[in-house]
C-alpha positions in Angstrom: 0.1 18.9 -53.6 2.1 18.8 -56.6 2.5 15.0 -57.0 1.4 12.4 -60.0 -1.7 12.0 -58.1 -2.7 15.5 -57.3 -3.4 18.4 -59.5 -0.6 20.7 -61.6 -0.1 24.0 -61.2 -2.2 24.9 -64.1 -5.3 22.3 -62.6 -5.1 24.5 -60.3 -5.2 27.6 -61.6 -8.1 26.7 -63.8 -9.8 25.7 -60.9 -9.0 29.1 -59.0 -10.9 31.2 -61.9 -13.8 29.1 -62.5 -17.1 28.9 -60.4 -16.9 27.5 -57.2 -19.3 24.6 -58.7 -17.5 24.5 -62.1 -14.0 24.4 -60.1 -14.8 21.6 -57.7 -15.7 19.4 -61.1 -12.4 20.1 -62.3 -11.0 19.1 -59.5 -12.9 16.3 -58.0 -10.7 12.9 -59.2 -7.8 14.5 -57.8 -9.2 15.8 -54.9 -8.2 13.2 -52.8 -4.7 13.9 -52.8 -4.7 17.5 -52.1 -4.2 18.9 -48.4 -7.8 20.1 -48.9 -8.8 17.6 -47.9 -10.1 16.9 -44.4 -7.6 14.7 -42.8 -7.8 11.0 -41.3 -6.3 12.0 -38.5 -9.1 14.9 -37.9 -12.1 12.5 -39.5 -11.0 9.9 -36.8 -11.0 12.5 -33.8 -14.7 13.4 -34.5 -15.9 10.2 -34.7 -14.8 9.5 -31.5 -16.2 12.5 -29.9 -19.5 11.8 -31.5 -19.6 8.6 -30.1 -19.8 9.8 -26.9 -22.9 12.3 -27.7 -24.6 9.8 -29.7 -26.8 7.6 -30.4 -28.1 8.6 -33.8 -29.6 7.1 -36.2 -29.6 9.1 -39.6 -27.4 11.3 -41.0 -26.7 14.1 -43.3 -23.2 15.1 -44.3 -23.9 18.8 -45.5 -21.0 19.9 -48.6 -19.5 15.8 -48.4 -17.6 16.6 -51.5 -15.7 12.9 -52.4 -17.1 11.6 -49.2 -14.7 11.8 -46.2 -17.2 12.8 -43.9 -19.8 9.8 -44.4 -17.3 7.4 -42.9 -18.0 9.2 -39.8 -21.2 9.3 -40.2 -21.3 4.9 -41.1 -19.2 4.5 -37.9 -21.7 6.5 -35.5 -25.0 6.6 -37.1 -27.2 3.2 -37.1 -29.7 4.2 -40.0 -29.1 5.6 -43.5 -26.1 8.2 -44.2 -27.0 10.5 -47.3 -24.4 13.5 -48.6 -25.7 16.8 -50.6 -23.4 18.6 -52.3 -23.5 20.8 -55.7 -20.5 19.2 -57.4 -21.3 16.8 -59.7 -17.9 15.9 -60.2 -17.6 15.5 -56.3 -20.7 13.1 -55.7 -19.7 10.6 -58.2 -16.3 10.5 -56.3 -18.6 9.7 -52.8 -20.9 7.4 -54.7 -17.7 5.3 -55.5 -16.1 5.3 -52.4 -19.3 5.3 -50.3 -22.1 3.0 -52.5 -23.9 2.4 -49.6 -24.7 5.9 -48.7 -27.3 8.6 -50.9 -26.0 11.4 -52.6 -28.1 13.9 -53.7 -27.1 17.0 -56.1 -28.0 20.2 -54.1 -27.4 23.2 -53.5 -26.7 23.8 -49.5 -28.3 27.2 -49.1 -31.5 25.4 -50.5 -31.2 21.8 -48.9 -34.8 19.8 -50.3 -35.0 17.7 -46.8 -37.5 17.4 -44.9 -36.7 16.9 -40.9 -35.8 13.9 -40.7 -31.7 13.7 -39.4 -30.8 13.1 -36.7 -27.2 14.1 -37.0 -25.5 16.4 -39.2 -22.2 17.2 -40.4 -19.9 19.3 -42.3 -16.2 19.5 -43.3 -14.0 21.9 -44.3 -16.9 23.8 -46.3 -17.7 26.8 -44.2 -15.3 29.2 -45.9 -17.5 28.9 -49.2 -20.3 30.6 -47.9 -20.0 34.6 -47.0 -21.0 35.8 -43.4 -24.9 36.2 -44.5 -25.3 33.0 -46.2 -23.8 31.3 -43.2 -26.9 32.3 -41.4 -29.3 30.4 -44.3 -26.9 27.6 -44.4 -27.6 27.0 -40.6 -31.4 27.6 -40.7 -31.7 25.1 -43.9 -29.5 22.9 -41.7 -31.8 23.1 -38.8 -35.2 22.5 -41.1 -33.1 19.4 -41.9 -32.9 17.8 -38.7 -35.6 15.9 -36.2 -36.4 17.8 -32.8 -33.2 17.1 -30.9 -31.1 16.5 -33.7 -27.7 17.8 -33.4 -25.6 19.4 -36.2 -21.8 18.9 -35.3 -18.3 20.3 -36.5 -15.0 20.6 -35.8 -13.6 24.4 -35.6 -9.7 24.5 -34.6 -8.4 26.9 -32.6 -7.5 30.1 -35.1 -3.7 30.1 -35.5 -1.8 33.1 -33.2 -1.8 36.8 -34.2 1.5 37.6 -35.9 2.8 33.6 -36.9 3.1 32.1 -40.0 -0.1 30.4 -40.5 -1.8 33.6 -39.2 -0.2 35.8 -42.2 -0.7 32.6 -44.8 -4.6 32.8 -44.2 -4.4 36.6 -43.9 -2.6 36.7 -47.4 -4.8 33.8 -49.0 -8.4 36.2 -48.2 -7.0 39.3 -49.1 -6.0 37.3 -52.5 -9.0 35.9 -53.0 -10.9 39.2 -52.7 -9.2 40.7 -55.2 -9.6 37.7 -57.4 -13.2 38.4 -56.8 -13.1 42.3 -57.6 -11.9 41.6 -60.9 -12.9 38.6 -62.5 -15.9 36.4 -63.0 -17.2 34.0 -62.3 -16.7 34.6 -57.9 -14.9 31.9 -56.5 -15.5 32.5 -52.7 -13.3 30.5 -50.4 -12.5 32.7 -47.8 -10.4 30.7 -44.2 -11.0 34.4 -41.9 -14.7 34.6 -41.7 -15.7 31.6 -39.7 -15.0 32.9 -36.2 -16.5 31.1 -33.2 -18.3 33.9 -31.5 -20.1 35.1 -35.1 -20.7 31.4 -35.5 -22.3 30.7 -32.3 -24.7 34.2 -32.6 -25.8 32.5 -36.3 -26.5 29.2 -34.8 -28.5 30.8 -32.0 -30.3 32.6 -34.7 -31.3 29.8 -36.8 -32.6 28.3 -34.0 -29.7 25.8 -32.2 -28.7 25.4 -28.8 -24.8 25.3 -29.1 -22.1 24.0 -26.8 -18.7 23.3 -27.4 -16.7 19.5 -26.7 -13.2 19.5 -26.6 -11.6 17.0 -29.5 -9.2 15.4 -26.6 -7.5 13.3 -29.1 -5.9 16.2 -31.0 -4.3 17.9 -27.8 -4.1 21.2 -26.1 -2.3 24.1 -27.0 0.3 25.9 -24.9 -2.2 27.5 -22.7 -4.2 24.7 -22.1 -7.2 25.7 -24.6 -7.9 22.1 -27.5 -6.6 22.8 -30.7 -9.9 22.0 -32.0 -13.1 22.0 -30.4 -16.6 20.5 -31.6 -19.2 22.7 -31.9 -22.4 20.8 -30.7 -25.4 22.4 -32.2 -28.6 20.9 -30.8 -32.4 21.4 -32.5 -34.4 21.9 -29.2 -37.4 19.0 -29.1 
């Protein structure tokens, strides 16, 4: 992260106690370079397991930040691509790396589409949006999309109980929450509160049918379970 083309310690902190909107505009030319972004490697994966659920024609990449998601979307969608997100900063980031897509400043909870998608996406965003907002996010997602559209997104498998990456996410919420206790503006960003089984009951409750597609590509974990599946969210026609 800390390398001439990604942000300094103190970007970073500056980021970490601003706004979640405000933060992402500091951030957003160096974006790029940071392991928040999603990877190629993952990117690629989905396309190719969308491909094989397809075809669609338009579609909506839902939080696209600087953009990495509508290159999935150009590669498996034969109409227009459009991104929402809230960061200014971010967009103008997309709009120069994706000119042939529409951005639109938004706010996600509040998305101003009528249904016409017939694919969404998201990447990486979920942890900005508490438990109960997750449940709006879906249903704006869901006004969004034609009968029989289909929102899609990767989920990886949560990392084991007890290892490293288990205890770095554990440390990085409780952090974060008290980060939020005592200062303003929130910055929520939370990697423990997007569990499959609450995510599935939200999507049934906005109205989805949901199914899960192994992303092959990535590989299986020791027990034979994907280390990422795609969770297949369909609008019923």
């Amino acid at each position: 992260m800390f390398t001439p083309q990604g942000p300094s310690l103190r970007e970073l902190t500056v980021q970490a106690l601003s706004s979640v909107e405000h933060g992402y505009d500091l951030l957003a030319d160096s974006f790029d370079a940071t392991p928040f972004r999603t990877s190629d490697r993952l990117l690629t994966a989905v396309a190719d397991t969308l491909e094989e659920l397809g075809p669609f024609d338009s579609g909506l990449d839902v939080c696209c930040g600087t953009g990495a998601g509508l290159g999935v979307l150009r590669s498996v969608c034969a109409g227009r691509t459009v991104g929402v997100d809230f960061s200014t900063g971010m967009l103008a980031r997309a709009r120069a790396a994706h000119p042939e897509a529409a951005l639109v400043r938004a706010d996600a909870l509040a998305l101003p589409f009528a249904p016409a998608f017939d694919l969404a996406v998201s990447f990486g965003a979920f942890g900005h949006f508490e438990p109960d907002e997750q449940r709006t996010l879906f249903t704006q997602v869901h006004a969004a999309l034609r009968p029989g559209g289909t929102f899609a997104f990767p989920l990886p498998a949560p990392p084991r109980v007890g290892s490293r990456p288990y205890w770095t996410l554990w440390a990085f919420d409780a952090a974060m929450r008290v980060r939020n206790a005592v200062w303003r503006p929130r910055f929520v960003m939370y990697y423990r509160t997007f569990r499959l089984a609450d995510v599935r009951t939200r999507l049934h409750d906005a109205g989805f049918e949901v199914s899960l597609t192994p992303v092959t590509s990535l590989g299986h974990r020791e027990d034979g379970s994907p280390h990422c599946r795609l969770v297949v969210a369909r609008k019923p026609l």
